[in-house]
C-alpha positions as MATLAB code, in Angstrom:
seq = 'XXXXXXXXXXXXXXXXXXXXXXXXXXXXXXXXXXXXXXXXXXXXXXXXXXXXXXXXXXXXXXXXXXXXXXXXXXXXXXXXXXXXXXXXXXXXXXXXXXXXXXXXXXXXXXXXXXXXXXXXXXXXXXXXXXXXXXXXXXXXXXXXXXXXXXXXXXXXXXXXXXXXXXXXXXXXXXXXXXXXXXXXXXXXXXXXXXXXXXXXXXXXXXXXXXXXXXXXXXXXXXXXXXXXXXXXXXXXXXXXXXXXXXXXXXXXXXXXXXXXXXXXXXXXXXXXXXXXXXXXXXXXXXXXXXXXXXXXXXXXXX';
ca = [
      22.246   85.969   57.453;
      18.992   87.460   58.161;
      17.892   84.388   56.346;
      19.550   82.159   58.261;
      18.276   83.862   61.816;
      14.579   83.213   60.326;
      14.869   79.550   59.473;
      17.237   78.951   62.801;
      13.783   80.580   64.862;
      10.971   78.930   62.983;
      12.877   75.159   63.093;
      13.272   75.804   66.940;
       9.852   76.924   67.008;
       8.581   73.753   65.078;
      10.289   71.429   67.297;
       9.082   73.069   70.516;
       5.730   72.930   69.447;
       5.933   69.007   68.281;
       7.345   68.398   71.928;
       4.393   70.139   73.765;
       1.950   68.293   71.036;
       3.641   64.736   72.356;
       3.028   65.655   75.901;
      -0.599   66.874   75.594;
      -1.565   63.252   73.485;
      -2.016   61.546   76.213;
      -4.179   64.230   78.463;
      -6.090   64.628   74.999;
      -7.130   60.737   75.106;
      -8.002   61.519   78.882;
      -9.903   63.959   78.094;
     -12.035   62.070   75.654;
     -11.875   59.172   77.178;
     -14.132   61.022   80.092;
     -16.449   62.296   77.925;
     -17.440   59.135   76.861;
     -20.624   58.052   78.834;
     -20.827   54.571   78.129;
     -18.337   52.139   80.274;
     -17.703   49.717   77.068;
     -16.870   53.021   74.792;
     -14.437   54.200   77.719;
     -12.678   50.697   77.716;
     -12.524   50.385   73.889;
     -10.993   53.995   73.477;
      -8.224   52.797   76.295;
      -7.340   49.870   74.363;
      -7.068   51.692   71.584;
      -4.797   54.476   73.127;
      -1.379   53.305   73.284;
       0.315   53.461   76.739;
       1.417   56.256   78.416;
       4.605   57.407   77.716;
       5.562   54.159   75.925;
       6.391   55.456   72.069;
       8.276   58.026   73.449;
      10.298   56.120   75.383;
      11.472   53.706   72.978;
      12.280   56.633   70.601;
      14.376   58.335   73.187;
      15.939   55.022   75.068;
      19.441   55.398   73.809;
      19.604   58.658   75.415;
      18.332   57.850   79.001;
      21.603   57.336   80.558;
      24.149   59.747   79.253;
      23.709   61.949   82.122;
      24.682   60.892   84.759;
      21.390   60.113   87.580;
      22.053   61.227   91.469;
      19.401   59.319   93.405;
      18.127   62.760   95.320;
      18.078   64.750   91.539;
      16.022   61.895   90.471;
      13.450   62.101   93.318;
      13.450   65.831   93.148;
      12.393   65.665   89.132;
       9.740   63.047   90.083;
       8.478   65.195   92.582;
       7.947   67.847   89.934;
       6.840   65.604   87.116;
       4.228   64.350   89.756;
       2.947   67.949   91.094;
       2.913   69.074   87.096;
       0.078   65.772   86.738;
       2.939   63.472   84.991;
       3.105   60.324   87.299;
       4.288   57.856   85.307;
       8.043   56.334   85.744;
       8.663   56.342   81.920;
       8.602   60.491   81.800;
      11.841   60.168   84.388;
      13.403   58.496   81.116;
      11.706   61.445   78.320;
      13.207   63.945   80.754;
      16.438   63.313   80.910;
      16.366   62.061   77.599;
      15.513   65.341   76.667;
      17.887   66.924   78.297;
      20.475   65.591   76.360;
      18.633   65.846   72.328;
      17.532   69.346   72.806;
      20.992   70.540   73.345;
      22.419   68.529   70.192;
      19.329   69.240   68.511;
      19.927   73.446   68.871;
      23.619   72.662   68.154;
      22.857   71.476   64.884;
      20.378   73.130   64.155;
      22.544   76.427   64.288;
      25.147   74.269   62.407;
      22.919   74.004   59.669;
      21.405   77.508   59.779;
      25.062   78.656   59.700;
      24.451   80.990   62.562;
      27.421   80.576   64.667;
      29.522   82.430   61.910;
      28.294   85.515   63.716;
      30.562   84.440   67.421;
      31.012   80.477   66.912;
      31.417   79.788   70.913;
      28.788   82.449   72.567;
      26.212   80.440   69.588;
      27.205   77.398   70.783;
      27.144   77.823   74.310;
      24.224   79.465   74.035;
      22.368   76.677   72.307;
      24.170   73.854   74.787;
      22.535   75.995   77.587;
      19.017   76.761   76.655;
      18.841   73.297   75.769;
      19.903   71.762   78.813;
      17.841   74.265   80.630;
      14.969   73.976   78.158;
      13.106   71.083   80.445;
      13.465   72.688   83.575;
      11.895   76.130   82.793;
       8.832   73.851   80.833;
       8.419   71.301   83.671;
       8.454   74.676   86.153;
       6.249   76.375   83.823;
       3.706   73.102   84.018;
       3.670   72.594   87.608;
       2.689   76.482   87.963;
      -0.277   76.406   86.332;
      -1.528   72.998   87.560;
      -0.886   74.510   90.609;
      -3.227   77.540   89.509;
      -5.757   75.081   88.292;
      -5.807   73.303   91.611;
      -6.379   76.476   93.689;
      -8.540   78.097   91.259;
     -10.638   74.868   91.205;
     -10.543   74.119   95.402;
     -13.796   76.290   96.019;
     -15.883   74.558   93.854;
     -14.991   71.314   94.928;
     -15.329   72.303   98.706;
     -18.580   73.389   97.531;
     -19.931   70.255   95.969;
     -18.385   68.527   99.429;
     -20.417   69.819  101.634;
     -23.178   69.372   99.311;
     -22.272   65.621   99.403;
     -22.103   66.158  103.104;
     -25.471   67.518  104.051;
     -26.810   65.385  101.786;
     -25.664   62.613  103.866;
     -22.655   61.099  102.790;
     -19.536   60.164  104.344;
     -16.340   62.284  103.614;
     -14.911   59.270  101.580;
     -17.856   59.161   99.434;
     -18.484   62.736   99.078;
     -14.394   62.440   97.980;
     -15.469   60.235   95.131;
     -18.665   61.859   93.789;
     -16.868   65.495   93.859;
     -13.968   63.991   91.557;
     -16.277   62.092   89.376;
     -18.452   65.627   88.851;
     -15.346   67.454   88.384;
     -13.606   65.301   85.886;
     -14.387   67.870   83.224;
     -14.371   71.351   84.237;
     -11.817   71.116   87.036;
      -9.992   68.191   86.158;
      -6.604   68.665   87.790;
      -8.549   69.009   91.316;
     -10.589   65.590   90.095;
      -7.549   64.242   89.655;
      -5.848   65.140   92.680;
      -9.276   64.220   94.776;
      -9.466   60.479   93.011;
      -6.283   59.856   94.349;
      -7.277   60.411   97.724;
     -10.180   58.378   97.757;
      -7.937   55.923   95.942;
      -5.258   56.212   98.909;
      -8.029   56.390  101.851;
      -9.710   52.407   99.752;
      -5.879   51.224  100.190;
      -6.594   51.851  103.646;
      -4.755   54.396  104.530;
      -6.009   56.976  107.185;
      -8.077   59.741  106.110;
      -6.038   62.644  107.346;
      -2.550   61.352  106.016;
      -4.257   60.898  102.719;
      -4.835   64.815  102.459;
      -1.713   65.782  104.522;
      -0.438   63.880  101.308;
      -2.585   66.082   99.441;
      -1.425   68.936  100.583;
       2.522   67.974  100.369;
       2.058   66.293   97.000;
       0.521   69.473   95.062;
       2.520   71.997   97.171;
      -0.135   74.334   97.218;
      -1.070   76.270  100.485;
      -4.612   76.236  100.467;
      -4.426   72.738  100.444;
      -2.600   72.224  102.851;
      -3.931   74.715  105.369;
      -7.686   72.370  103.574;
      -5.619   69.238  105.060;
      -4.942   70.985  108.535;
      -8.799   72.185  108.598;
      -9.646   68.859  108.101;
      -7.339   67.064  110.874;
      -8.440   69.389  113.238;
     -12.072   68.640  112.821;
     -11.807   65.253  112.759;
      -9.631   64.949  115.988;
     -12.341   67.614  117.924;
     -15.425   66.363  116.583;
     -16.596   69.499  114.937;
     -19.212   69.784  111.738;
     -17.168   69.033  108.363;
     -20.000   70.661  106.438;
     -19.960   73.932  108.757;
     -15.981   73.802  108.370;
     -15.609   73.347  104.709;
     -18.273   76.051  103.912;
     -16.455   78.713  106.127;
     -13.031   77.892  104.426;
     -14.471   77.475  100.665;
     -15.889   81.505  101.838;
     -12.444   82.425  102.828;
     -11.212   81.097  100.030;
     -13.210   83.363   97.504;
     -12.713   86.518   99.562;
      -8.801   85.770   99.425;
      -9.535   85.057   95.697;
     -11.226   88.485   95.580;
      -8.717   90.664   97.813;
      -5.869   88.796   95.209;
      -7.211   90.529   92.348;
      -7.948   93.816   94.124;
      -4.181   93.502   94.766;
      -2.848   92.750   91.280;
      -5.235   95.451   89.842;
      -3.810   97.848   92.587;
       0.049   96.992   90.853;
      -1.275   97.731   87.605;
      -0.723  101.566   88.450;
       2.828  101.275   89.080;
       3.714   98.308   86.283;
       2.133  100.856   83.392;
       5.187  103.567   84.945;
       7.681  101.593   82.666;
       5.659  101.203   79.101;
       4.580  105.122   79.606;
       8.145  105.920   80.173;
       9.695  104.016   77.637;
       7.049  103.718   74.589;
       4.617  106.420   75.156;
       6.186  109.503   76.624;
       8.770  109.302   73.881;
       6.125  109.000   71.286;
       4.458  112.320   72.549;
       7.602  114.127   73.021;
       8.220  113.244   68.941;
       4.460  114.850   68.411;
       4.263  117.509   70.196;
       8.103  119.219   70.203;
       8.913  117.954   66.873;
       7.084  120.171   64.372;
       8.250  123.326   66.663;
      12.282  121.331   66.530;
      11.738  121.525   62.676;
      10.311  124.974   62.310;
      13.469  126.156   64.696;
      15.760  124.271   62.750;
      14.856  125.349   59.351;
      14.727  129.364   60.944;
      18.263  128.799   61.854;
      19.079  127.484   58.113;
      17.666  130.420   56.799;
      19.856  132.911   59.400;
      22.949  131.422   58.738;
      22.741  131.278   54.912;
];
């Protein structure tokens, strides 16, 4: 049975980790499709890359519509697809898709493995349920740390904006240059950044294309960036002046943050001391005097 256990853990393992691998392709492509200087070596490396999403699909399109799709669910999943960097319509389709092969997936697996011979229903229902819930916790897991990425990275883009600024372009322009510098050290705020130039070319104004921003990322600092910015445009103020004083605040909150988490660290170590090393001591220290009493109270009673 141990046996069994083993194989059931590494096959689940082995799976997960070709799922993630399928999902990273396409950023990997991205990736080295921007490190390519030349325009005609970018374009040949697209058409080489097949489309987003598109394999995928076709492997899992039998599967799309077993669940059934509620119009708001949908929209809520695309709205967390889009804030974890995953805007195409075709990972709608993988989603759901995999919420429906991951649970028969873990239900054979442990039907192979022969572990539900330990409690046949809790194995089941277990697998049924960490399958179904499987895409949820990774989508939530993704759109956490892009979120991370996107505040850690918002300094040095403000920075490089009012750079752009003084230096005497417009805000639309400084938009563009900041995401094209930032493609590859920050590139979930590059992202994020193209598609407001992108949105502001379409001709939409420039302070719903960051209130979009801001509601599209679901990250405070950018929206309280987008409210900065309204506010300066509608009184007239400097941008420059204004993004330098918030990119400031933004490192001393950055700085205060980790004073804070390495203030917890005091109270978080309570529970490992308790339950690892106190017990570990006690076992050290009392024990040889425990076995010294013990064998003196042998030799009494015999």
């Amino acid at each position: 049975m141990g046996l069994a256990l083993l194989a059931f853990v590494a096959v689940f393992l082995l799976m997960s980790s070709l799922g993630v691998l399928m999902f990273y392709r396409q950023k990997t492509l991205q990736r080295l499709s921007q490190v390519v200087s030349r325009p005609a070596d970018a374009s040949i490396l697209r058409a080489v890359a097949p489309a987003k999403g598109s394999r995928i699909e076709k492997l899992v399109r039998p599967f799309q519509k077993v669940l059934p799709r509620n119009p708001k669910d949908v929209s809520t999943v695309q709205k967390r697809l889009i804030g974890a960097g995953y805007r195409e319509k075709s990972y709608i389709n993988i989603f759901y898709s995999c919420k429906v092969l991951l649970p028969v997936s873990l239900c054979i697996l442990a039907t192979v493995t022969q572990i539900y011979e330990f409690a046949p229903l809790f194995v089941f229902v277990v697998a049924a349920g960490l399958g179904f819930l499987g895409p949820d916790l990774w989508l939530g897991n993704r759109v956490r740390a892009r979120q991370t990425q996107l505040r850690l990275g918002l300094p040095e883009a403000l920075d490089l904006i009012v750079i752009c600024v003084e230096a005497g372009l417009s805000m639309d322009k400084a938009t563009m240059r900041t995401a094209e510098e930032l493609r590859i050290s920050q590139p979930a705020i590059a992202d994020e950044l193209h598609l407001v130039y992108l949105e502001q070319r379409a001709g939409r104004p420039r302070a719903e294309a960051w209130k979009h921003l801001g509601d599209r990322t679901g990250v405070d600092t950018i929206r309280s960036l987008a409210s900065i910015l309204i506010q300066a445009d509608r009184f007239g103020t400097s941008i420059g002046k204004t993004l330098r004083t918030y990119s400031e605040t933004l490192r001393t909150r950055r700085r205060q943050d980790a004073e804070e988490q390495a203030a917890k660290t005091t109270v978080k170590l309570v529970f490992p001391l308790v339950l690892f090393i106190f017990p570990s001591l006690f076992v050290v220290t009392v024990g040889p005097s425990m076995i010294i009493m013990f064998e003196g109270f042998a030799q009494y009673l015999t």
